[in-house]
C-alpha positions in Angstrom: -97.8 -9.6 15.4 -95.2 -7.0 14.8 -94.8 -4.8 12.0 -95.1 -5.9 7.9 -92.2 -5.4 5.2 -92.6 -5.7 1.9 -89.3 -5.8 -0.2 -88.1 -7.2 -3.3 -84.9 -9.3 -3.6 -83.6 -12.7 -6.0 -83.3 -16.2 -4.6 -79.6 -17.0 -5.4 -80.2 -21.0 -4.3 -82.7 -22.9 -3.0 -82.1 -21.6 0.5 -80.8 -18.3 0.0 -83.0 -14.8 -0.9 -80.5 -11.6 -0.6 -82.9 -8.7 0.1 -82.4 -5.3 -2.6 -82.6 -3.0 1.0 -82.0 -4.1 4.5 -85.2 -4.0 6.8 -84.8 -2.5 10.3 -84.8 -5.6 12.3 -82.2 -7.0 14.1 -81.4 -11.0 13.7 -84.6 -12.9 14.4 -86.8 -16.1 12.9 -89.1 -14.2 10.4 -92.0 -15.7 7.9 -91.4 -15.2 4.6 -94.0 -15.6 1.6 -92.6 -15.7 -1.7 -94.2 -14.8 -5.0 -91.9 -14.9 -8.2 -91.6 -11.5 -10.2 -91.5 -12.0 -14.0 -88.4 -10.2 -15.4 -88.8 -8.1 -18.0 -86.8 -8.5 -20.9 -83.6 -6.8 -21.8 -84.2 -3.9 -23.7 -81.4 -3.0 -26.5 -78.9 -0.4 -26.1 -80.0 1.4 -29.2 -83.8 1.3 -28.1 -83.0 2.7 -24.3 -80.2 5.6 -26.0 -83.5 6.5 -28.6 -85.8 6.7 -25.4 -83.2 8.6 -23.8 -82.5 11.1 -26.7 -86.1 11.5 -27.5 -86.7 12.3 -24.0 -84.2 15.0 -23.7 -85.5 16.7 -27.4 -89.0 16.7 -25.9 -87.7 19.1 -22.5 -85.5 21.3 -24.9 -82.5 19.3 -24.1 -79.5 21.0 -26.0 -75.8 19.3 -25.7 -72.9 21.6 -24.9 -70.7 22.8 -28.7 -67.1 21.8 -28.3 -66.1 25.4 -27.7 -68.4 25.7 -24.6 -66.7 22.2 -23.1 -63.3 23.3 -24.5 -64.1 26.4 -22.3 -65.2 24.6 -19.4 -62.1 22.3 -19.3 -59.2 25.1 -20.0 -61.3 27.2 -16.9 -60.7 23.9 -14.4 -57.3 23.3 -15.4 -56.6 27.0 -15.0 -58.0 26.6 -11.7 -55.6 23.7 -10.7 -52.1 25.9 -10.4 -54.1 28.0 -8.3 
């Protein structure tokens, strides 16, 4: 027997599983055992952007002022009659 792969992907009908990533094999009969995944729920936009923001507070994450992008965005369009 040949080399394993293990990969994820959804069955989209009762005959049909699309694969997340290809598997380096050209088109052949394979065996395929199928265990369902539970999804995980949908987690809120506010509840991901709070993970997010808490995140970037904990590393010392500081947002650019509006003079520092105001800066940024005269330099490029400066840079475009070049």
């Amino acid at each position: 027997m040949g080399s394993k792969y293990a990969v994820t992907g959804t069955l989209t009908d009762h005959h049909t599983v699309t694969l997340d990533k290809a598997l380096p094999l050209p088109k052949m009969k394979v065996r395929l055992l199928v265990e369902p995944i539970e999804s995980t729920p949908q987690r809120r936009y506010q509840e991901v952007m709070a993970e997010i923001r808490a995140q970037q507070q904990a590393r010392g994450h500081r947002a650019p002022t509006r003079q520092e992008v105001d800066a940024i965005l005269r330099v490029e369009r400066q840079s475009w009659g070049e």
